[in-house]
N, C-alpha and C positions, 0 to 999 in steps of 0.2 A: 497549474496543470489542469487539463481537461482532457472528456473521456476521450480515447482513442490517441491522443500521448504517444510517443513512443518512450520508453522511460528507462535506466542503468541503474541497477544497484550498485553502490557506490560502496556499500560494504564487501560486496562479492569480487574474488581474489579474481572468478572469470569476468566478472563484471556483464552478469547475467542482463539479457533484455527481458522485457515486456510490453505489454500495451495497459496503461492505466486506464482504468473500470468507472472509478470513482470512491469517493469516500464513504468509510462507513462509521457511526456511532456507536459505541456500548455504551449502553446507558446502565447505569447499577447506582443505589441507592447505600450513601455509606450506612455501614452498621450501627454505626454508633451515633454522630450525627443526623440532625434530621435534614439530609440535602443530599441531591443527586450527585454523582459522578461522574461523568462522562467523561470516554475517552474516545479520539476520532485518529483512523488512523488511513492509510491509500490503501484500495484494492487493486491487485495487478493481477493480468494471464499473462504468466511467465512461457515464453517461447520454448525454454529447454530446461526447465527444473527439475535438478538432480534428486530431490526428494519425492518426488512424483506428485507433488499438488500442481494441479492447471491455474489453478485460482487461491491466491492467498492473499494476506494483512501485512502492510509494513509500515511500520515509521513512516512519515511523508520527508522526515529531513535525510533520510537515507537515500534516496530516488533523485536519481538526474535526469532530465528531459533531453532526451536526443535529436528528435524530431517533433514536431509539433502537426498535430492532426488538421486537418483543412475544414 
């Protein structure tokens, strides 16, 4: 995937669109351990999101590519 994607949640019953953004990192240091964490996951601007975020985080294995940006 790359930015401007056109991309399908694959979990979504409507099988919501978006345009994929790009990825992002959380980085957090285990507690207990002395070593990073990271988790990386796609950012999308979903077209019509029933929860009202514009811009959210998802799994990247959840996301299908519909289109591909030029």
């Amino acid at each position: 995937m790359k930015p401007g994607d056109l991309v399908r949640n694959k979990s979504s019953e409507s099988g919501i669109l978006g345009l994929f953004i790009g990825m992002r990192t959380f980085v957090n240091k285990h507690p207990i351990q002395d070593h990073r964490v990271d988790y990386v996951c796609a950012e999308v601007m979903w077209a019509d999101n029933p929860f009202g975020n514009v811009i959210s985080t998802i799994q990247t294995n959840l996301l299908e590519v519909i289109s591909e940006s030029r």
